[in-house]
N, C-alpha and C positions, 0 to 999 in steps of 0.2 A: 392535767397539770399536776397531778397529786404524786405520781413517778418522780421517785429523784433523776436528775439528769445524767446521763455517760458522755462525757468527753469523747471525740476521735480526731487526731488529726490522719488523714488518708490521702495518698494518690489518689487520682483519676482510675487506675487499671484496680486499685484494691479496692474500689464501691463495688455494691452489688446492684444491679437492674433494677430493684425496688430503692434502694438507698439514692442513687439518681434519679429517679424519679419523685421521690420525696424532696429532694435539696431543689431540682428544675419546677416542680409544683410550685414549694414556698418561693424560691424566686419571682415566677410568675406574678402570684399573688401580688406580693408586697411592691416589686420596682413595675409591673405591668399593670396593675388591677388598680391597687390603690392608691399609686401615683399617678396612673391615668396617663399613662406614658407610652408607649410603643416604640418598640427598639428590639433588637436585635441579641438577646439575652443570651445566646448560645454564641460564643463570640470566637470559637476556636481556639479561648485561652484555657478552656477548663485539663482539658487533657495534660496540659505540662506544670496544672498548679495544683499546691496540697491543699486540702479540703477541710476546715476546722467544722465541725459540727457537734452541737448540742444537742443529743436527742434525749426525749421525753418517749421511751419505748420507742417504736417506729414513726414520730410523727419529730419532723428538726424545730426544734425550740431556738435555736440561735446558730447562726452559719456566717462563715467568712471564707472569703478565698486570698493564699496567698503566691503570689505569683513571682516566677523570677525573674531577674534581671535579661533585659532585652526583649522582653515577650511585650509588653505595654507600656513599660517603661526603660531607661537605662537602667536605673536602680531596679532591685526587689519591691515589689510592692504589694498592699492588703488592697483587695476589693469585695464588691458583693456582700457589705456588712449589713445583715437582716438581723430581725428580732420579731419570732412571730407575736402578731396581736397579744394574743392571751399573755405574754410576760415579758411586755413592754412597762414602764415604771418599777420594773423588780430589781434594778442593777445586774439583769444579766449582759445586756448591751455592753457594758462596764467589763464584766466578767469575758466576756467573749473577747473585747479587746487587749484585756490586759494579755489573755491569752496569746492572742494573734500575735501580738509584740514581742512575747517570750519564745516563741516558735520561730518568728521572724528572724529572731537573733541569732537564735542557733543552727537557721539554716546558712544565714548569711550572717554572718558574725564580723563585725566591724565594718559592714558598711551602709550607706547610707539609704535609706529607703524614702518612695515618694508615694503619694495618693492622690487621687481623684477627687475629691470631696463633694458631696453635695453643699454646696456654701453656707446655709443656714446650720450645719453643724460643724463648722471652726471651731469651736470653742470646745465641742466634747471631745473631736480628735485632739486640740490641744493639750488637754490631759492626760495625752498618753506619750508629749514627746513634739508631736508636731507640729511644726508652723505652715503658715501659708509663704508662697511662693509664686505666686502669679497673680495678674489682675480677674475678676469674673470673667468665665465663658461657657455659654454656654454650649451643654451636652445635651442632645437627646430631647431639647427646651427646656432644658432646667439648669440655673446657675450652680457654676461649680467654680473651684477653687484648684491649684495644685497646694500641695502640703509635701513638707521634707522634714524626716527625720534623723537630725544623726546622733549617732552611739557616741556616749562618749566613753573613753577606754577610762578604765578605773584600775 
C-alpha cells in the first residue's frame, strides 16, 4: 500500500493478460468471496466497456467498469465498483468515483446514465449525482436499487 497509485482508464483489447487477471482476481475476491455470492462475473460485458483501474504497482487498489449505452442498460452506465480491502475507509472509493463520472461524461457527454446499485449504498452513489429509480430487486440475492444520473448542461 506504500506505492503511489497510477490511474488507467483502458479498453478490454489494451489490458495485458496479467492486468485481467488482476482486475478478474480482485473481482472474484470482493463480489464472490466476500459477498458470499456466486454469479456469473464474466458477463460478456467486459470486452465493449473501459476499464478505470487503480493500481498499486501490479496489484488494482480500486476498479470500475464503465459500460455503454445498450450493452446493460439503455443509458451508459458504471458498474463493478470495488475497493480492495486494504484501502477501504481511505476515500479512494470516493476517488474512483468521482473519476468514473468524469470519464463517464466525456465519453457520453450529455446523456443520462443509470446503475445497478447494491441498495445499502444509495447514499454514497448519491454523492455523485445519482438517484434511485426503482423499487428493491433483487440480484444475484442481494437487494439492489436502479439509480439515474442526469447531466445538467452548464
Amino acid at each position: 500500500m506504500n506505492a503511489p497509485l497510477t490511474w488507467h482508464l483502458s479498453s478490454f483489447d489494451s489490458l495485458t493478460p496479467s492486468q485481467l487477471y488482476a482486475i478478474l482476481a480482485i473481482r472474484s475476491a470482493v463480489f464472490v468471496v466476500e459477498q458470499n455470492c456466486a454469479y456469473q462475473d464474466m458477463d460478456g460485458t467486459d470486452a465493449q466497456s473501459m476499464h478505470l483501474i487503480a493500481w498499486n504497482e501490479q496489484r488494482v487498489a480500486a476498479y470500475l467498469r464503465i459500460v455503454p449505452p445498450s450493452v446493460k442498460f439503455a443509458e451508459p452506465s458504471i458498474g463493478r465498483v470495488l475497493t480492495a480491502l486494504e484501502y477501504r475507509r481511505t476515500g479512494l472509493g470516493r476517488e474512483l468515483m468521482r473519476r468514473g463520472v468524469e470519464h463517464l461524461e466525456v465519453l457520453y457527454p450529455h446523456q443520462v446514465s443509470r446503475i445497478g446499485a447494491q441498495a445499502h449504498l444509495q447514499n454514497f452513489y448519491a454523492e455523485f449525482g445519482f438517484r434511485t429509480d426503482s423499487d428493491i430487486y433483487l440480484e444475484d440475492g442481494i437487494p439492489h436499487v436502479e439509480m439515474v444520473r442526469r447531466r445538467v448542461n452548464v
